[in-house]
Backbone as CSV, one residue per row, in Angstrom:
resi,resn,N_x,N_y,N_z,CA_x,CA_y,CA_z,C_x,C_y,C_z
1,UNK,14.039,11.726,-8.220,13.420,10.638,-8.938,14.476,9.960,-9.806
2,UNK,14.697,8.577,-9.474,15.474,7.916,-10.600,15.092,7.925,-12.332
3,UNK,16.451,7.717,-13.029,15.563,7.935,-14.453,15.553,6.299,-14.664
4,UNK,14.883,6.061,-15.422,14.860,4.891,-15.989,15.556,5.000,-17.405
5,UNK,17.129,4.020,-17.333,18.248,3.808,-17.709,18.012,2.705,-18.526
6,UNK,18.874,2.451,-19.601,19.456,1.027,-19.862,20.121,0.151,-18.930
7,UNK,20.655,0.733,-18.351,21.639,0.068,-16.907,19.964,-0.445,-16.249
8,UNK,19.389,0.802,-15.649,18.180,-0.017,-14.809,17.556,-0.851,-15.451
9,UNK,16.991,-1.045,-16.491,16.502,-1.828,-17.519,16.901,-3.627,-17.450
10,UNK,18.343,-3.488,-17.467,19.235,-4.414,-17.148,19.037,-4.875,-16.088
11,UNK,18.897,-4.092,-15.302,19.151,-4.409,-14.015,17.731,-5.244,-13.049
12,UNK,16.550,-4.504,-13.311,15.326,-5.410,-13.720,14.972,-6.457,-14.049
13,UNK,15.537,-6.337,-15.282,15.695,-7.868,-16.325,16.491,-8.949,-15.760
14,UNK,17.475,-8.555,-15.293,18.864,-9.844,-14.124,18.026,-10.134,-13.171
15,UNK,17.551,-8.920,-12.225,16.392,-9.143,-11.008,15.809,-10.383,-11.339
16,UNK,14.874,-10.124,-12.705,13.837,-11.132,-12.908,14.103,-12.355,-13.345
17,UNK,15.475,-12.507,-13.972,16.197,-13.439,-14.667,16.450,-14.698,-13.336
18,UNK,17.230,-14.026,-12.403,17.520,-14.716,-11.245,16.570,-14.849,-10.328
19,UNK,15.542,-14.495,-10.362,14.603,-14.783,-9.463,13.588,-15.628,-10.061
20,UNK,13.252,-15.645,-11.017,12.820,-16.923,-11.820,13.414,-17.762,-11.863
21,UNK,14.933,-18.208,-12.065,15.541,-19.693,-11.589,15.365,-19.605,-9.845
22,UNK,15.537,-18.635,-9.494,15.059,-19.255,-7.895,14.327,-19.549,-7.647
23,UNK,12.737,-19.133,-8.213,11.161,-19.838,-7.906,11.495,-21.302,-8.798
24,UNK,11.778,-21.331,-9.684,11.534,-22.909,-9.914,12.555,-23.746,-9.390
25,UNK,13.780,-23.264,-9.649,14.843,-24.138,-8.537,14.406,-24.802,-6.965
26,UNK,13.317,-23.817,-6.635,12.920,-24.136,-4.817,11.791,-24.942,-5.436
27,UNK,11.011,-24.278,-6.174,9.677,-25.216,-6.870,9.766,-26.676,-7.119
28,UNK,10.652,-26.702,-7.957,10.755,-27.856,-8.867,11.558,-28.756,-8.541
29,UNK,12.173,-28.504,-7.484,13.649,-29.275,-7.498,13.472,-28.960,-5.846
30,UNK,13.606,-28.154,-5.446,14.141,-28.075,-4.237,12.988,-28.583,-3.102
31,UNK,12.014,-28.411,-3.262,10.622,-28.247,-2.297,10.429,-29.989,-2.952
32,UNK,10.327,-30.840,-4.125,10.521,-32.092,-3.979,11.454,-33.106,-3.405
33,UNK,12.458,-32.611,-3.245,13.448,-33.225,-2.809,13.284,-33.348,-1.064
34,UNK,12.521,-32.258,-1.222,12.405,-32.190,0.413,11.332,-32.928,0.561
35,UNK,10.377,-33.319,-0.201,9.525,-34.592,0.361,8.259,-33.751,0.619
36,UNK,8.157,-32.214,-0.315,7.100,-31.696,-0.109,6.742,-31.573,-1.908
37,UNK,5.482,-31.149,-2.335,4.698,-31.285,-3.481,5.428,-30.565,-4.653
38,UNK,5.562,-30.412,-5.552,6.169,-30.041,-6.912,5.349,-29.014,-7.597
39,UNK,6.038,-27.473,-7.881,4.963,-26.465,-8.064,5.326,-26.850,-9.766
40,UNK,3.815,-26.570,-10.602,3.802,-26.566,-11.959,3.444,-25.326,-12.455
41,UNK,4.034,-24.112,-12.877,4.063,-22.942,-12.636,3.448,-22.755,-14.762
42,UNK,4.161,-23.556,-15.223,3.587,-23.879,-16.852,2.595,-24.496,-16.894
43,UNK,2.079,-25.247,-16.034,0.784,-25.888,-16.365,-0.522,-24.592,-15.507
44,UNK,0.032,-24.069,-14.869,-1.101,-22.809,-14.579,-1.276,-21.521,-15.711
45,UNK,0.119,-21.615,-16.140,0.426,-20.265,-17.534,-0.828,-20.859,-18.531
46,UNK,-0.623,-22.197,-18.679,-1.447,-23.062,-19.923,-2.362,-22.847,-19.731
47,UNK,-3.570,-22.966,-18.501,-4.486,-23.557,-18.089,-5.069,-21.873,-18.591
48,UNK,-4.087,-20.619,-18.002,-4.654,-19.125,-18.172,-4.834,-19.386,-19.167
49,UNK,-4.096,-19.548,-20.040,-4.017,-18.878,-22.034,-5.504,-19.617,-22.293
50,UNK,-5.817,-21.062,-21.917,-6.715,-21.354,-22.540,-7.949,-20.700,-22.361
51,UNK,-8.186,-20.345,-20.824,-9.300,-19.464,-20.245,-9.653,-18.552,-20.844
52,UNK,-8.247,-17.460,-21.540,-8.269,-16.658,-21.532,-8.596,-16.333,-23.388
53,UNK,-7.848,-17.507,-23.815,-7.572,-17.021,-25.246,-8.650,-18.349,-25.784
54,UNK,-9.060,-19.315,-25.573,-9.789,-20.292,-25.699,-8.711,-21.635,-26.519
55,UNK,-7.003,-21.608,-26.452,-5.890,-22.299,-26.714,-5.094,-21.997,-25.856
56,UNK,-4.415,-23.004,-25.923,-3.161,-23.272,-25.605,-2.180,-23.391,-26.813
57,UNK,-1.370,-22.883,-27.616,0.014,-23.250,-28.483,0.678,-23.615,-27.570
58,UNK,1.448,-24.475,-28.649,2.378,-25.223,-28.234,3.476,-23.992,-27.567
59,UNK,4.487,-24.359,-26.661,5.229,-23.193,-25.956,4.891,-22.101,-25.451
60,UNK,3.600,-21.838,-26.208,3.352,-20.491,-25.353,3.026,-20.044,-23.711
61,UNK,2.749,-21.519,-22.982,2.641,-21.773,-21.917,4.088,-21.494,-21.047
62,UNK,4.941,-22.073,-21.698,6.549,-21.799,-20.856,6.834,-20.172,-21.407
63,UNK,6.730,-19.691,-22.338,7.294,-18.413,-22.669,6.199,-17.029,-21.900
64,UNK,5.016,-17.772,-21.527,4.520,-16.612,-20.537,4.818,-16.900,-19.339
65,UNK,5.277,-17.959,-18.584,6.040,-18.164,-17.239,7.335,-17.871,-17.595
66,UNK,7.924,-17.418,-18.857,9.298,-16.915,-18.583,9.228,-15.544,-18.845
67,UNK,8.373,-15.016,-19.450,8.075,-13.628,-19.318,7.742,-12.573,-18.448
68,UNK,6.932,-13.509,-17.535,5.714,-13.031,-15.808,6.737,-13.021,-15.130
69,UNK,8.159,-14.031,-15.425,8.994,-13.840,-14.070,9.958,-13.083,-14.552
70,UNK,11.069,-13.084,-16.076,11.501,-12.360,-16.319,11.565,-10.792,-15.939
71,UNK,10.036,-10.225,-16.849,9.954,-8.571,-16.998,8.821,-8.513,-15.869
72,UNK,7.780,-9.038,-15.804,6.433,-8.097,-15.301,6.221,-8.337,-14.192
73,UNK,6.666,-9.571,-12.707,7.007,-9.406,-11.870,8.036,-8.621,-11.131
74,UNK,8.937,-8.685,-11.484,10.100,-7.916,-11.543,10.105,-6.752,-11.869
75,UNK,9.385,-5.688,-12.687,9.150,-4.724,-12.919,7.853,-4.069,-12.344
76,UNK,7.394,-5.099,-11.819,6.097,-4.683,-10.649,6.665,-4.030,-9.212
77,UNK,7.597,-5.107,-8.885,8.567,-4.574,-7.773,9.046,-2.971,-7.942
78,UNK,9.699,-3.085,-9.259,10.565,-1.450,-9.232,9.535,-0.430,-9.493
79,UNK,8.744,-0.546,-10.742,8.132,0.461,-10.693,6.752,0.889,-10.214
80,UNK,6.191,0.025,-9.268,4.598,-0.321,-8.274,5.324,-0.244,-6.821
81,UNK,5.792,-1.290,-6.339,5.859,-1.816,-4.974,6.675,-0.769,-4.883
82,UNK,7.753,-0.765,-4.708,8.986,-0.270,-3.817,8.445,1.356,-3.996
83,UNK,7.890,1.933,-5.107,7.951,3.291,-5.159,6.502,4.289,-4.147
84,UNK,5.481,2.919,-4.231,4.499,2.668,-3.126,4.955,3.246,-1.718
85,UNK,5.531,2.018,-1.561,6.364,1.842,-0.196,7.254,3.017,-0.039
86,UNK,7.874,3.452,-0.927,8.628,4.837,-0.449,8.030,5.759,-0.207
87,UNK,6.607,5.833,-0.672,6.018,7.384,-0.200,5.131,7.132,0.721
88,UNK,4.555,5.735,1.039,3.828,5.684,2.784,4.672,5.251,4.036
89,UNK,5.861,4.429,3.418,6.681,3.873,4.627,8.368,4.261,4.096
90,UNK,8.611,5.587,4.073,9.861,5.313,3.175,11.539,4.810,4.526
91,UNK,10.877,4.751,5.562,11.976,3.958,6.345,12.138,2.263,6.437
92,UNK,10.691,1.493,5.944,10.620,0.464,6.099,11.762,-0.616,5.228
93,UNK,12.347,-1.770,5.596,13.217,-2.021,5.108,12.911,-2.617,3.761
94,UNK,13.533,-2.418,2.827,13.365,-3.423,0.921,12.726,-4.952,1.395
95,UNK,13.805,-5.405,2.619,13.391,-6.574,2.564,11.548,-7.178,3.230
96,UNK,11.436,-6.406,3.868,9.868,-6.480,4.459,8.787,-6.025,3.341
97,UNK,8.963,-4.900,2.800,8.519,-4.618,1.327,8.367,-6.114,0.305
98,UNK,9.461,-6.884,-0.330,9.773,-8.045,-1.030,8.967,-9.049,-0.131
99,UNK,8.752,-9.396,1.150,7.713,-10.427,1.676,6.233,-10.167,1.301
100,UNK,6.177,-9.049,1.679,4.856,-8.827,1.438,4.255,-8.741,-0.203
101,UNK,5.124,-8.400,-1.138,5.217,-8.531,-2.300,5.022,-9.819,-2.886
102,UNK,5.952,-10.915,-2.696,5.758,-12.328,-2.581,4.670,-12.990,-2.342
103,UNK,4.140,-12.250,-1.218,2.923,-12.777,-0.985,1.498,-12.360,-1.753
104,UNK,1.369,-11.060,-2.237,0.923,-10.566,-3.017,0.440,-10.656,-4.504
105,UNK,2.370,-11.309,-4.912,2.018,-12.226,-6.001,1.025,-13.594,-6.192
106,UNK,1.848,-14.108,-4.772,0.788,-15.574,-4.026,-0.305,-15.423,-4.509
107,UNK,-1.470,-14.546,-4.130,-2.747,-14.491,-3.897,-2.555,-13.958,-5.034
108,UNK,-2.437,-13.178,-6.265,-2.575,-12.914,-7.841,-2.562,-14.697,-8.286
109,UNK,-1.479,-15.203,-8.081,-1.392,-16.891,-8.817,-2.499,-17.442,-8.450
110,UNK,-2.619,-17.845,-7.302,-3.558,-18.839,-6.472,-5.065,-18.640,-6.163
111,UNK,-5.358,-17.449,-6.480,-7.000,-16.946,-6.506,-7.129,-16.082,-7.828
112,UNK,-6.183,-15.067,-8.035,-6.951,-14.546,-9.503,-6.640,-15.856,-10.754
113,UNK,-5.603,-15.859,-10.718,-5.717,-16.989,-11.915,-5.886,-18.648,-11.931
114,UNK,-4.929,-19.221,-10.656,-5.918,-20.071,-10.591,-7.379,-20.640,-10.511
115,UNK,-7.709,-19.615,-9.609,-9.409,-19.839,-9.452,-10.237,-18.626,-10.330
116,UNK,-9.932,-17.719,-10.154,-10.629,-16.635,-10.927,-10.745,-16.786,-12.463
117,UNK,-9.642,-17.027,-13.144,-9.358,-17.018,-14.515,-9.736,-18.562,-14.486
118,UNK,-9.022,-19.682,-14.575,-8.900,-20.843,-14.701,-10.305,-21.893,-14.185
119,UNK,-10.774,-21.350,-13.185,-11.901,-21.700,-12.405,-11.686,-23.091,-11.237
120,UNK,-10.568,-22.986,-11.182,-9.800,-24.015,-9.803,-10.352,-23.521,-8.521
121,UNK,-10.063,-24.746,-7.375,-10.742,-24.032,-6.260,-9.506,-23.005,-5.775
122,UNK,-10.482,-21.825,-4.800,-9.332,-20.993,-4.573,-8.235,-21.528,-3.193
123,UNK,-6.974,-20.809,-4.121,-5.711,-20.942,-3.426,-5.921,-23.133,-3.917
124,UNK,-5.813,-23.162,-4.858,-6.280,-24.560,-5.424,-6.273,-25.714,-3.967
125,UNK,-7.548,-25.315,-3.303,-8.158,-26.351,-2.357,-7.169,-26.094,-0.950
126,UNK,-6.399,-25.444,-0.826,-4.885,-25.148,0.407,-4.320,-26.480,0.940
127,UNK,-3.781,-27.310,-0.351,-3.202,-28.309,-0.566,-1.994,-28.016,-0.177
128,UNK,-0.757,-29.201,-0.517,0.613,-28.896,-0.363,1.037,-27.545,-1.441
129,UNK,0.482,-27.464,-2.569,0.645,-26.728,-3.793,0.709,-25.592,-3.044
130,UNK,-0.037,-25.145,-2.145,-0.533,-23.691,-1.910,0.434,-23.459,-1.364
131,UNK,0.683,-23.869,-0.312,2.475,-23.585,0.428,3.477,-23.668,0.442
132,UNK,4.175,-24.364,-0.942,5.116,-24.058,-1.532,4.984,-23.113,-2.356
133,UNK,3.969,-22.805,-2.981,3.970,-21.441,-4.378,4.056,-20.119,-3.242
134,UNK,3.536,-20.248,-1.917,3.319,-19.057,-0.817,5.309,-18.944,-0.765
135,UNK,6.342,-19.937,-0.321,7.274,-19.449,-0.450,8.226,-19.737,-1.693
136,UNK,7.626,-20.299,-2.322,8.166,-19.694,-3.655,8.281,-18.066,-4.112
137,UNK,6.781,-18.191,-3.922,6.751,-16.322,-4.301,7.608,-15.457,-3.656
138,UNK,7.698,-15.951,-2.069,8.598,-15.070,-1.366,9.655,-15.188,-1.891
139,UNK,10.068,-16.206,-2.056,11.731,-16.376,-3.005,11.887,-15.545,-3.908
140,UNK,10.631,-15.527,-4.774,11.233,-14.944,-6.243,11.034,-13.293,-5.921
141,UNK,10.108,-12.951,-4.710,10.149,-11.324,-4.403,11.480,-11.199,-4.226
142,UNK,12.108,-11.755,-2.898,13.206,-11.223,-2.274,14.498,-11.424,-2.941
143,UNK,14.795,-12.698,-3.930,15.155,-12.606,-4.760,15.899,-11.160,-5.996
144,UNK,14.755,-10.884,-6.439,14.463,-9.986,-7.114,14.401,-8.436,-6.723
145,UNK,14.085,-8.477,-5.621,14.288,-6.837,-4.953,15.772,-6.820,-4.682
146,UNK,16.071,-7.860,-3.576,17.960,-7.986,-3.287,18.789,-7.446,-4.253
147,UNK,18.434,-7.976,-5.543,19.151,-7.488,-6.933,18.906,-6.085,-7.585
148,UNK,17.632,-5.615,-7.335,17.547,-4.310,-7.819,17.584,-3.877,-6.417
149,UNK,17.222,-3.527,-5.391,18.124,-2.916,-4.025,19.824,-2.489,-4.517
150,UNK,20.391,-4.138,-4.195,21.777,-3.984,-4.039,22.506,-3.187,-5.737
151,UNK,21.690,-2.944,-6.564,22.295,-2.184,-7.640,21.501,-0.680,-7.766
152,UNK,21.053,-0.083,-6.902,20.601,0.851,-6.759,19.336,1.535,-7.196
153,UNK,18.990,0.733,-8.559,17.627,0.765,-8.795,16.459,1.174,-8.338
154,UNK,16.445,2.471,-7.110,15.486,1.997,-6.757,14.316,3.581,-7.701
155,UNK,12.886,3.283,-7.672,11.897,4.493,-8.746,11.395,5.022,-7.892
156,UNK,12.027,6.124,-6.983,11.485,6.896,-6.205,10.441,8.095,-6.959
157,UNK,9.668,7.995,-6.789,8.331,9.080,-7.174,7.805,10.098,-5.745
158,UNK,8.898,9.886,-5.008,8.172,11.193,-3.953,8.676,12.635,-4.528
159,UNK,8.185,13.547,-4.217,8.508,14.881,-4.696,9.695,15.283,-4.044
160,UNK,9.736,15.629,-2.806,10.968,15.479,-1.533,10.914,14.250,-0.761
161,UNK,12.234,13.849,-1.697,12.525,12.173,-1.068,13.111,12.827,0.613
162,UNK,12.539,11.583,1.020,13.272,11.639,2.773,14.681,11.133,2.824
163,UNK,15.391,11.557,3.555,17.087,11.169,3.798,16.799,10.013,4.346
164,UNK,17.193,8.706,3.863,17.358,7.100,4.764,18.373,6.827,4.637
165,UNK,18.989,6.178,6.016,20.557,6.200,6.045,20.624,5.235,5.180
166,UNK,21.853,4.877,4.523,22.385,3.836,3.992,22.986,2.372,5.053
167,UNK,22.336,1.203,4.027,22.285,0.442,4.861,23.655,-0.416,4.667
C-alpha cells in the first residue's frame, strides 16, 4: 500500500493543477475556436452555490471550479478510481481507467448538478454544451491520471498487490 506523502500530496495537487488548465484551455479557448460551443464551467459552480446555499458571493463561483479541479477531482482519481480499479481489474491500463473516469465526472456535472442540484434539463438538453464538457472531462481525467501515473502515485489498497509489468 502506498503511503500518502507530501511528495504524493504534491503530486495530486500538479495532477489537478494541470488538468484544470487543460479542461478550460480545450473548453474555453480551444473547442471555440474550433467553431464548436464554449463550456462555462463558473457559471454552473454559481448556479450550484445558489441551489445549494440560496447565494452566490462574489468569487466564490470561480474558487469552487478551482478547487473541484484542483484537489477533489484529482484526488477522486488517486484515492477512489485507480485504487477501485486495482482490486477488480488490476491489469487494465491507467489510461482506460482515466476515460471512463472523465466520463463519470461528465454525468456528476451534467445530471447531478446541472439538472439535479441546479434544476437544468438533464445533460442540459444534449446541446453542443454536452459534448464538449463529455471531452473536456476526458481531458481533465487523462490529464490528471498521466501525471499521477507517470510520478508513481499510485493508492493501492489490495492486501496482495498483483505483479504488473512495468509499462
Amino acid at each position: 500500500m502506498t503511503q500518502v506523502t507530501l511528495r504524493t500530496v504534491g503530486t495530486v495537487l500538479t495532477a489537478g493543477a494541470f488538468a484544470t488548465i487543460a479542461f478550460d484551455a480545450f473548453g474555453q479557448a480551444l473547442s471555440p475556436l474550433f467553431g464548436y460551443t464554449k463550456l462555462a464551467p463558473v457559471g454552473l459552480a454559481g448556479a450550484s452555490l445558489k441551489a445549494i446555499l440560496g447565494t452566490n458571493p462574489p468569487g466564490a463561483a470561480h474558487l469552487l471550479h478551482a478547487l473541484t479541479g484542483l484537489i477533489f477531482y484529482a484526488a477522486g482519481y488517486f484515492a477512489i478510481v485507480r485504487p477501485i480499479q486495482l482490486m477488480v481489474a488490476p491489469r487494465l491500463h491507467w489510461s482506460v481507467t482515466a476515460v471512463a473516469y472523465g466520463v463519470a465526472l461528465w454525468v456528476f456535472a451534467l445530471y447531478v448538478m446541472a439538472h439535479l442540484v441546479t434544476g437544468n434539463k438533464p445533460f442540459l438538453g444534449w446541446t453542443g454544451i454536452t459534448w464538449v464538457a463529455l471531452w473536456g472531462h476526458i481531458v481533465y481525467a487523462f490529464v490528471a491520471a498521466a501525471i499521477i501515473e507517470a510520478k508513481g502515485a499510485v493508492f493501492d489498497l489490495r492486501r496482495d498487490p498483483v505483479a504488473v509489468p512495468a509499462e
